[in-house]
C-alpha positions in Angstrom: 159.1 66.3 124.9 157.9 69.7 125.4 154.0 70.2 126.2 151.7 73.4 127.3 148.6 73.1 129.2 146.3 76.1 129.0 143.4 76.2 132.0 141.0 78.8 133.2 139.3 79.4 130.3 135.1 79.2 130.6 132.1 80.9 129.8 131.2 84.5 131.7 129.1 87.4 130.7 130.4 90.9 129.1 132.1 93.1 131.7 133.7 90.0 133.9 137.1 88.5 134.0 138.6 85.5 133.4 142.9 84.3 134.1 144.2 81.6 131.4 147.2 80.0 132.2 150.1 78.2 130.5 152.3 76.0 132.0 155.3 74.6 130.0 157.2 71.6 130.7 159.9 69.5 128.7 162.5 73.2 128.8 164.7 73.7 131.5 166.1 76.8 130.1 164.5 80.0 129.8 162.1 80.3 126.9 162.6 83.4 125.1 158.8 84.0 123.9 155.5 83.2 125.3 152.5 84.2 123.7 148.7 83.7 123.8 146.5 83.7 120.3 142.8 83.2 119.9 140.9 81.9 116.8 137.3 82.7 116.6 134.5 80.8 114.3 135.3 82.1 110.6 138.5 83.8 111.6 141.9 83.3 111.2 144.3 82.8 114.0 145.5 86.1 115.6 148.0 87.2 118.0 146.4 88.5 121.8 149.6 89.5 123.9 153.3 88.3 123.9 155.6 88.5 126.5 159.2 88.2 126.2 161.8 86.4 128.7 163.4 89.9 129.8 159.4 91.0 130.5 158.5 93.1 127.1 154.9 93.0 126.3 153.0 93.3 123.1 149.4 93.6 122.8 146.7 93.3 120.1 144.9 96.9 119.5 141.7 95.3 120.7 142.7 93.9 124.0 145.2 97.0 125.2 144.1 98.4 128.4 141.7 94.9 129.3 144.1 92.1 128.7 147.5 91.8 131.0 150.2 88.7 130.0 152.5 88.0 132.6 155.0 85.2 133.0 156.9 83.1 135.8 160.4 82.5 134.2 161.4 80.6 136.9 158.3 77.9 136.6 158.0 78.6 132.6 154.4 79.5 132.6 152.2 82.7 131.5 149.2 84.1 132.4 147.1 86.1 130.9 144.5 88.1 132.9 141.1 89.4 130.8 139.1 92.1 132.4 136.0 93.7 131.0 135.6 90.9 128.5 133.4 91.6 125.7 131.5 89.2 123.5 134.3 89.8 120.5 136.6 87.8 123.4 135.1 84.6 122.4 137.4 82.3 120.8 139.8 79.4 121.5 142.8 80.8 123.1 146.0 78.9 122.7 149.7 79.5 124.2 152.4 79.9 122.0 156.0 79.5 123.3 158.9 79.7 121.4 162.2 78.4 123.4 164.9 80.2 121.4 165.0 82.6 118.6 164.6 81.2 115.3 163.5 77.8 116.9 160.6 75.8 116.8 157.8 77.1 118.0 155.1 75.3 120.2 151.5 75.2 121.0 149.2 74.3 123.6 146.0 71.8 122.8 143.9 75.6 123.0 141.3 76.2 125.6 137.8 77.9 125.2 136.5 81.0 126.3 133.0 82.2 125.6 131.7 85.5 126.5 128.0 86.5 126.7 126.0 89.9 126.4 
């Protein structure tokens, strides 16, 4: 059975950082995508940063330059590391990871973050 655990996320005020993390177990192969999202209050679902197995990134217009996403293929987990947080951050972030192309895709139980001014 395969199951993601998100940690790290927490409450901190605009201009500090925060590291979620995403750890996969059930695969023993290499997953080909691995993703965090974030749904605020109100707001639909949206895509944060992705990360490929061979390390290509992707990154949503409004995190670029604050938000890094790494991954341990090895251990199957992800990271994603938030600097200068801003209010707008605040949302429940949830890990994504989709084993093989075209496959079903997988989500973790989500994990809060909440960013003051």
């Amino acid at each position: 059975q395969v199951q993601l655990v998100e940690s790290g996320g927490g409450s901190v005020q605009a201009g500090g950082s925060l590291r979620l993390s995403c750890s996969v177990s059930g695969i023993i192969f290499n997953i080909n995508f691995m993703g965090w999202y974030r749904q605020a209050p109100g707001k639909q679902r949206e895509l944060v940063a992705c990360i490929t197995n061979r390390g290509s990134t992707n990154y949503a217009e409004a995190v670029k330059g604050r938000f890094t996403i790494s991954r341990d293929n090895a251990r199957n987990t992800a990271n994603l590391q938030m600097n200068n947080v801003q209010p707008e951050d605040t949302a429940v972030y949830y890990c994504n990871a989709v084993p093989k192309v075209g496959g079903p895709s997988y989500w973790g139980q989500g994990t809060q973050v909440t960013v003051s001014s």
